[in-house]
C-alpha positions as CSV (number, residue, x, y, z in Angstrom):
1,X,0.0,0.0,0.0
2,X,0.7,3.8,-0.6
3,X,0.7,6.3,1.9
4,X,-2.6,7.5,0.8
5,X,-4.1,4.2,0.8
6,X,-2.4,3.2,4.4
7,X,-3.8,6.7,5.8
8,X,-7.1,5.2,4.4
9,X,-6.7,2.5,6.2
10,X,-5.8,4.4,9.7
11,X,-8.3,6.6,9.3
12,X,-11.3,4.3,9.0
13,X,-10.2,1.7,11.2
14,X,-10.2,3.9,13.9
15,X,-13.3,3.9,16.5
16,X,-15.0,7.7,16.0
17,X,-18.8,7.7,16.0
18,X,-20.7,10.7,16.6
19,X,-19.9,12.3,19.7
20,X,-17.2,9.9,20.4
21,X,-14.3,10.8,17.7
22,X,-11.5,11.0,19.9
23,X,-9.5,8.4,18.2
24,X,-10.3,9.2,14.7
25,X,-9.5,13.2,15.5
26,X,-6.3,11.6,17.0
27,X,-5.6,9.7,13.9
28,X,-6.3,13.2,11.4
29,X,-4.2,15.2,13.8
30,X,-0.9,13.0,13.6
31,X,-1.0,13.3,9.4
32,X,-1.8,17.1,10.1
33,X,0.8,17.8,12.0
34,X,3.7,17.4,9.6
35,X,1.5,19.6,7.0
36,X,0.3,22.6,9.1
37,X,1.9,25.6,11.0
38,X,-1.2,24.9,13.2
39,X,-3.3,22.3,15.0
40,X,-6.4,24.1,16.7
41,X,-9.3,22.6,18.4
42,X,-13.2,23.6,19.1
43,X,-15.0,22.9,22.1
44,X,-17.0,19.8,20.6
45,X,-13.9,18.4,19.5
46,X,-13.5,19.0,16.0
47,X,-9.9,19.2,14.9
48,X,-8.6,22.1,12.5
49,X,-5.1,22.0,10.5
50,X,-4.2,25.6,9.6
51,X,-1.6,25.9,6.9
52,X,-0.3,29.4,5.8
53,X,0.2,30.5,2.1
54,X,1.4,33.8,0.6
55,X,-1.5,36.0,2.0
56,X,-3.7,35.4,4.8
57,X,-6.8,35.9,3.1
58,X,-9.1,34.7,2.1
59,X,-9.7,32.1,4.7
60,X,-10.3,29.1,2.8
61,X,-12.6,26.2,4.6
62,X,-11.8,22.5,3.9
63,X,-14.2,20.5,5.5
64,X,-14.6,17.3,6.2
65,X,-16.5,15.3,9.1
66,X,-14.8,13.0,10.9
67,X,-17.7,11.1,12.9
68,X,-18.8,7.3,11.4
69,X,-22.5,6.2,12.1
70,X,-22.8,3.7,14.8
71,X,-24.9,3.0,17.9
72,X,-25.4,3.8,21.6
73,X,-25.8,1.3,24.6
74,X,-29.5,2.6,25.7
75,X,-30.1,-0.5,27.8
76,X,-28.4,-3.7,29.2
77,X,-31.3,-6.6,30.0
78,X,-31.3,-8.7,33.4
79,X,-30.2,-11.3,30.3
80,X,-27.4,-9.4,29.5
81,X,-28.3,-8.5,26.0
82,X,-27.6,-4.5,24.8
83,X,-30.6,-2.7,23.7
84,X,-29.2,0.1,21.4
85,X,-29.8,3.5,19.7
86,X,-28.3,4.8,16.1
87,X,-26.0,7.8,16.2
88,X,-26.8,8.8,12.4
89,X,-29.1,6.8,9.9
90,X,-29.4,3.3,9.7
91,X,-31.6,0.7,7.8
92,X,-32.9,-2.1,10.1
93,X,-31.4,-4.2,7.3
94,X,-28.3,-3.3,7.4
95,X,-27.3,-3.9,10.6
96,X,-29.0,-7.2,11.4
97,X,-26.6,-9.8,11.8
98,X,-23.5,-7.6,12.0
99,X,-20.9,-7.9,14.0
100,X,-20.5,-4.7,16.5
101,X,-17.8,-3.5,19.2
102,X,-18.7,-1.6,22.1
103,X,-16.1,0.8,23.4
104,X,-15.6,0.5,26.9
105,X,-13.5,1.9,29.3
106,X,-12.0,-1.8,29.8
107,X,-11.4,-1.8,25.7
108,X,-13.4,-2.9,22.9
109,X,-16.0,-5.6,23.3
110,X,-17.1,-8.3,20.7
111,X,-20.9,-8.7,20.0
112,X,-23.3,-9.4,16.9
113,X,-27.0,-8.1,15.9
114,X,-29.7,-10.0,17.0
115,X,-33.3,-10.4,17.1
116,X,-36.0,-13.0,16.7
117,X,-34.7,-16.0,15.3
118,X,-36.2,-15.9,11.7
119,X,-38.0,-19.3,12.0
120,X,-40.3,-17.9,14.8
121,X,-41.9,-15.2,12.9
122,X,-44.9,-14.8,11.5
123,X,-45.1,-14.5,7.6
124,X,-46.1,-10.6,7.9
125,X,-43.1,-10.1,10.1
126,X,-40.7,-11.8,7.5
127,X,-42.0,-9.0,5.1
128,X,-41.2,-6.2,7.1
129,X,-37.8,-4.3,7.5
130,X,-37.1,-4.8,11.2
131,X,-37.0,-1.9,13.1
132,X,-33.3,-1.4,15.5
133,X,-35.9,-1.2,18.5
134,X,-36.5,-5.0,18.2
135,X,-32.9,-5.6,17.7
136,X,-30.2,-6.1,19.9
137,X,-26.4,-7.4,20.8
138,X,-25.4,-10.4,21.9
139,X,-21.8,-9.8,23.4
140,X,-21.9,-13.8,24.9
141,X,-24.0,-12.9,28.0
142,X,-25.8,-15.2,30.1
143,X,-27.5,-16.3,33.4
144,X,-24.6,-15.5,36.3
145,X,-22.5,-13.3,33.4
146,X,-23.2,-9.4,34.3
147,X,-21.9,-7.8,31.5
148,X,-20.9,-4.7,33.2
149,X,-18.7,-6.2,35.7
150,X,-17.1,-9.1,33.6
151,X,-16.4,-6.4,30.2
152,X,-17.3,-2.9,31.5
153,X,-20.8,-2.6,29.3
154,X,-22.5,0.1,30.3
155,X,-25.4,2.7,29.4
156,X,-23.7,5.3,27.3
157,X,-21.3,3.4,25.6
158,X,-20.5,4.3,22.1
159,X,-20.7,0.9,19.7
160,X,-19.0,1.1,16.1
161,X,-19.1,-1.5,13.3
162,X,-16.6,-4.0,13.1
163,X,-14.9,-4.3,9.7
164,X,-11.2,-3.7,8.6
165,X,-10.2,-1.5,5.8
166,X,-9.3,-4.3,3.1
167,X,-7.7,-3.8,-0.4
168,X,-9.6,-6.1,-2.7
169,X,-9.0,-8.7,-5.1
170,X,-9.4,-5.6,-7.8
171,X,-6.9,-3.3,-6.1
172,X,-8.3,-0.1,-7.5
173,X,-11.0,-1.0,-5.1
174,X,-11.0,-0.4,-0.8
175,X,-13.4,-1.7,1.4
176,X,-13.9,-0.1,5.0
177,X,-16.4,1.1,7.2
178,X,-16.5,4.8,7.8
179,X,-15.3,6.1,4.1
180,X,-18.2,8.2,5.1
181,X,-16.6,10.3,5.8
182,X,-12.8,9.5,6.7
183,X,-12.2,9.5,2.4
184,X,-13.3,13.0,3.5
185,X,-10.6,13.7,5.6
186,X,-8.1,11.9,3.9
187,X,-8.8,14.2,1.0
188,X,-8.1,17.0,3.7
189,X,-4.9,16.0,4.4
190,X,-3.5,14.6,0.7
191,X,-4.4,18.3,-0.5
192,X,-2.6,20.5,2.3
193,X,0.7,17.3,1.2
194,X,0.2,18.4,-2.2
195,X,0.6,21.6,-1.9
196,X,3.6,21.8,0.3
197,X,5.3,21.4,-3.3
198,X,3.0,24.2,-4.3
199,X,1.8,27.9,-3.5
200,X,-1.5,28.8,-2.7
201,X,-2.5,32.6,-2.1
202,X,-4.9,32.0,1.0
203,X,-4.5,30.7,4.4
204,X,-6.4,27.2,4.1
205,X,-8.5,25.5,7.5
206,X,-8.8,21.9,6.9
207,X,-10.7,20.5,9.6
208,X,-12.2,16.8,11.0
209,X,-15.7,18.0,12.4
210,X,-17.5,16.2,15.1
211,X,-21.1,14.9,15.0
212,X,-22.1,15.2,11.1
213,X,-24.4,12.5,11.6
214,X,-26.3,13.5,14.2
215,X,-27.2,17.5,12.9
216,X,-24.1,18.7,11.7
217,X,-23.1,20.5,15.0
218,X,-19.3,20.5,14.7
219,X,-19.7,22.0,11.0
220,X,-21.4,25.0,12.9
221,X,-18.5,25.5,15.9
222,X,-15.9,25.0,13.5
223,X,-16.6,27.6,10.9
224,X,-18.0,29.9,14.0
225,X,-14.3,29.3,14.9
226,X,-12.5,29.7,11.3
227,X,-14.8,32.3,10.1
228,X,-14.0,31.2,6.1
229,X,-14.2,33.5,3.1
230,X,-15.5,29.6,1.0
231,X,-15.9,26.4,1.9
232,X,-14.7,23.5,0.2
233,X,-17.0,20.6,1.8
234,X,-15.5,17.4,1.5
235,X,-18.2,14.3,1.3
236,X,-18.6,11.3,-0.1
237,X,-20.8,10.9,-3.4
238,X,-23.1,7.8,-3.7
239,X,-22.2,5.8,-6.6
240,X,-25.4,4.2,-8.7
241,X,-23.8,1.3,-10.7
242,X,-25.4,-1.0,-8.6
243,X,-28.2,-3.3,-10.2
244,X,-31.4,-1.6,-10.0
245,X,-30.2,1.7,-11.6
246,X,-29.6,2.6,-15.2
247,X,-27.9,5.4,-17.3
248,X,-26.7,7.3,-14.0
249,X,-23.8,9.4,-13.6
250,X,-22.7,8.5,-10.5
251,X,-20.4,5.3,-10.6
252,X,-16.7,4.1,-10.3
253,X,-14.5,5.7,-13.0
254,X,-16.6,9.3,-12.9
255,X,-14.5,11.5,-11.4
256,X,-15.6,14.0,-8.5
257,X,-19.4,14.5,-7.5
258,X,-19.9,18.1,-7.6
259,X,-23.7,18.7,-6.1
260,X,-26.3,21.5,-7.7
261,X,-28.4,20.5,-4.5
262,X,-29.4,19.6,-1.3
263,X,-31.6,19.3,1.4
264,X,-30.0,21.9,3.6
265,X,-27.9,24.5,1.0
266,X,-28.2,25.2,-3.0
267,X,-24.2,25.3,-3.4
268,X,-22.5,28.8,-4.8
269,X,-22.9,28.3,-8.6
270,X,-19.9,30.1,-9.4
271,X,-18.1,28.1,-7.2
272,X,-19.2,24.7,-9.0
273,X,-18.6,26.8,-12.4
274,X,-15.0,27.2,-11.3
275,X,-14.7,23.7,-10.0
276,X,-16.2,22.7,-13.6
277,X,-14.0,25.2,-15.5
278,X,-10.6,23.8,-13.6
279,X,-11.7,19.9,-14.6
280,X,-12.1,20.4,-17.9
281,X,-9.0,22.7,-18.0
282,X,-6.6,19.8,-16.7
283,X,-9.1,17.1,-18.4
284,X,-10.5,15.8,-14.7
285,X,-13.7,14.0,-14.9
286,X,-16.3,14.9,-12.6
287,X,-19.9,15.0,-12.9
288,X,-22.9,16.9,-11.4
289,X,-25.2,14.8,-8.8
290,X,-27.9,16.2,-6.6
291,X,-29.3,14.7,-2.6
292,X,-33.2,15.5,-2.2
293,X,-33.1,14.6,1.1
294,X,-30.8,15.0,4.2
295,X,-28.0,17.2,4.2
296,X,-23.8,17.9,5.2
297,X,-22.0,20.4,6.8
298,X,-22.6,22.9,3.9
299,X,-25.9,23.4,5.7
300,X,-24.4,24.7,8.4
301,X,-21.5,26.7,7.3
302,X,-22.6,28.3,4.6
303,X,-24.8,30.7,6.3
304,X,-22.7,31.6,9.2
305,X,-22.1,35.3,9.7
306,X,-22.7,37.1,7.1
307,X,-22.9,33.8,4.6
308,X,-20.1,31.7,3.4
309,X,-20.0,30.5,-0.9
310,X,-19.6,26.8,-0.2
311,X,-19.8,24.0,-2.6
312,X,-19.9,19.4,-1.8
313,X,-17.5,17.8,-3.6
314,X,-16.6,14.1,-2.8
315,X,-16.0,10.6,-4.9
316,X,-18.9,8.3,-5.8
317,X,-18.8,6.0,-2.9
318,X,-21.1,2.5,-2.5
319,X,-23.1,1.3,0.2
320,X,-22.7,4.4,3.2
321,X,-24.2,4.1,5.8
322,X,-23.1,0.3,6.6
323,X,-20.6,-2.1,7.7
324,X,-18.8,-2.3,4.3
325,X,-18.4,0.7,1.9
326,X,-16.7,0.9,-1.7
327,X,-14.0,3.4,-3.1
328,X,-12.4,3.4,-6.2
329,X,-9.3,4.7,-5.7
330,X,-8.6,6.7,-9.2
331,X,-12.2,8.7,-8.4
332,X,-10.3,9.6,-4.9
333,X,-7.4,10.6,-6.6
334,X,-9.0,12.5,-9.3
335,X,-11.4,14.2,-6.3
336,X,-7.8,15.4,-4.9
337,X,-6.2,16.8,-8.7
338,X,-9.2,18.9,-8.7
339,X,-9.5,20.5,-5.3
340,X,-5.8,20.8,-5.4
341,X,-5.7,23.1,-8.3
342,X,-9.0,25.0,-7.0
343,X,-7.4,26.0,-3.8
344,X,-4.1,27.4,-5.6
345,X,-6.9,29.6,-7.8
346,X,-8.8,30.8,-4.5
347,X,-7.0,34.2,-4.2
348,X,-8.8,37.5,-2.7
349,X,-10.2,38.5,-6.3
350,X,-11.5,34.8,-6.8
351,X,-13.0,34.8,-4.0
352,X,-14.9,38.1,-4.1
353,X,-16.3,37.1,-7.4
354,X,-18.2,34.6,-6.2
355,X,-20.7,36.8,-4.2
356,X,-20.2,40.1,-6.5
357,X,-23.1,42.5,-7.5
């Protein structure tokens, strides 16, 4: 493996759900720190990498969350079974059967998804998804094994899938858990390496914010904090070359996602025309996607203050939101070429442009 792809692999196999990212913003900070003249913090816990260029303005904003969806013990039963809670979205059937750690003070714990056993339910049942209320995990308990005392289980716990980055048998192709949204963060990081080599005539903030998945609060503290002329929002794309889809854009070999919308912020047009002009200038493929529903940090930073031009960008990435997720590595690298040479074009007359009368 590269460095890129082992910092892939650091990133996401690191424990960091929402509210619970110390070891992931651990992870970000030790490939920040060779990188940046700066390592800040927020209150929440959102880690910031400030590198210098040949002016201090404008501020420029790379963002990217650093918080995986996972779970919260909510309940341990006189069984010894955990009753849990999602921290971010989940899909009842997605999670079923999955193997889990809980992250106790005494170390990671072992357990797996269950419910019902599928032979005892009724044929309506079997045609439902099954709600993560009726689920829970099995960590080996039993009668005269408390749990809490034997492995440190308690209420409050945070609980993360268990599955190890993994190059596959095509190895232009990663597996991990939490690409969404560590790709995000590695993006961070490769840009601020690339352009050690490089100038850039801004002063760049590339940060790991805290609990995306759960209302994008850190997005809000940290550009509160950086106060950004733009924001680059880093996030990952969801690819559509998946049975059950035809003639989409958004699949393995196209390049950056660049979104026209939303459900929380319509990005800066003349930032995505810029992003578009530069691709086609140095012959990067990208392609325009759209999200009708939810939202990313953009939400929240672009209308700080007085209003911030932001703009998603991320690779097409399969199956978020779930133990295993895809990445093609020549979309990430692409993603990179093209936010790389953005950032050196981001200078104070750019950068007014954008919200010019």
């Amino acid at each position: 493996m590269d460095f890129t792809a082992e910092m892939l692999r650091d990133l996401t196999n690191a424990y960091g759900t929402s509210g619970h990212e110390e070891a992931a913003t651990e992870v970000m900070a030790n490939y920040l720190k060779d990188v940046v003249d700066d390592i800040q913090y927020d209150r929440l816990g959102s880690v910031i990498g400030v590198k210098k260029g040949a002016s201090s303005e404008p501020r420029v904003l790379i963002d990217s969350h650093i918080d995986e969806v996972g779970f919260m013990v909510k309940e341990i039963t006189k069984e010894g079974f955990i009753k849990f809670l999602p921290l971010g979205g989940w899909w009842g059937h997605v999670a079923l059967g999955q193997r889990m750690q809980v992250i106790t003070k005494k170390g990671p714990v072992l357990g797996v998804v269950g419910s019902k056993p599928p032979h005892m339910l009724k044929a309506e049942e079997r045609k439902k998804v099954m709600d993560i209320a009726d689920m829970f995990i099995d960590v080996g308990g039993m009668a005269k094994y408390d749990i809490t005392k034997k492995l440190g289980v308690e209420v409050g716990n945070p609980i993360v899938p268990d599955s190890e980055f993994t190059v596959m048998n095509n190895n232009q192709v990663y597996m991990a858990k939490a690409f969404d949204n560590r790709v995000a963060c590695a993006l961070a990081i490769d840009t601020l390496r690339k352009l050690q080599r490089s100038k850039h005539p801004n002063t760049i903030f590339a940060s790991g914010s805290v609990q995306e998945e759960v209302g994008l609060r850190g997005a809000a503290t940290v550009a509160h904090m950086t106060n950004p002329d733009v924001a680059i929002c880093i996030d990952v794309g969801i690819a559509l070359d998946v049975p059950g889809y035809t003639d989409r854009v958004e699949k393995f070999g196209s390049g950056a996602a660049l979104l026209i919308y939303d459900g929380g912020m319509i990005p800066n047009t003349r930032l995505r025309e810029l992003f578009m002009d530069t691709a086609r200038k140095h012959k990067l493929p990208f392609h325009l996607s759209y999200m009708e529903r939810g939202s990313g940090d953009g939400a929240r930073i672009h209308i700080t203050r007085e209003g911030v031009p932001s703009i998603y960008i991320g690779p097409p990435t399969r199956y978020i939101h779930s133990h295993n997720s895809l990445l093609y590595r020549k979309d990430y690298d692409n993603t990179l070429k093209l936010i790389v040479e953005v950032v050196k074009r981001l200078d104070k007359k750019t950068v007014a442009s954008l919200t010019a009368r």
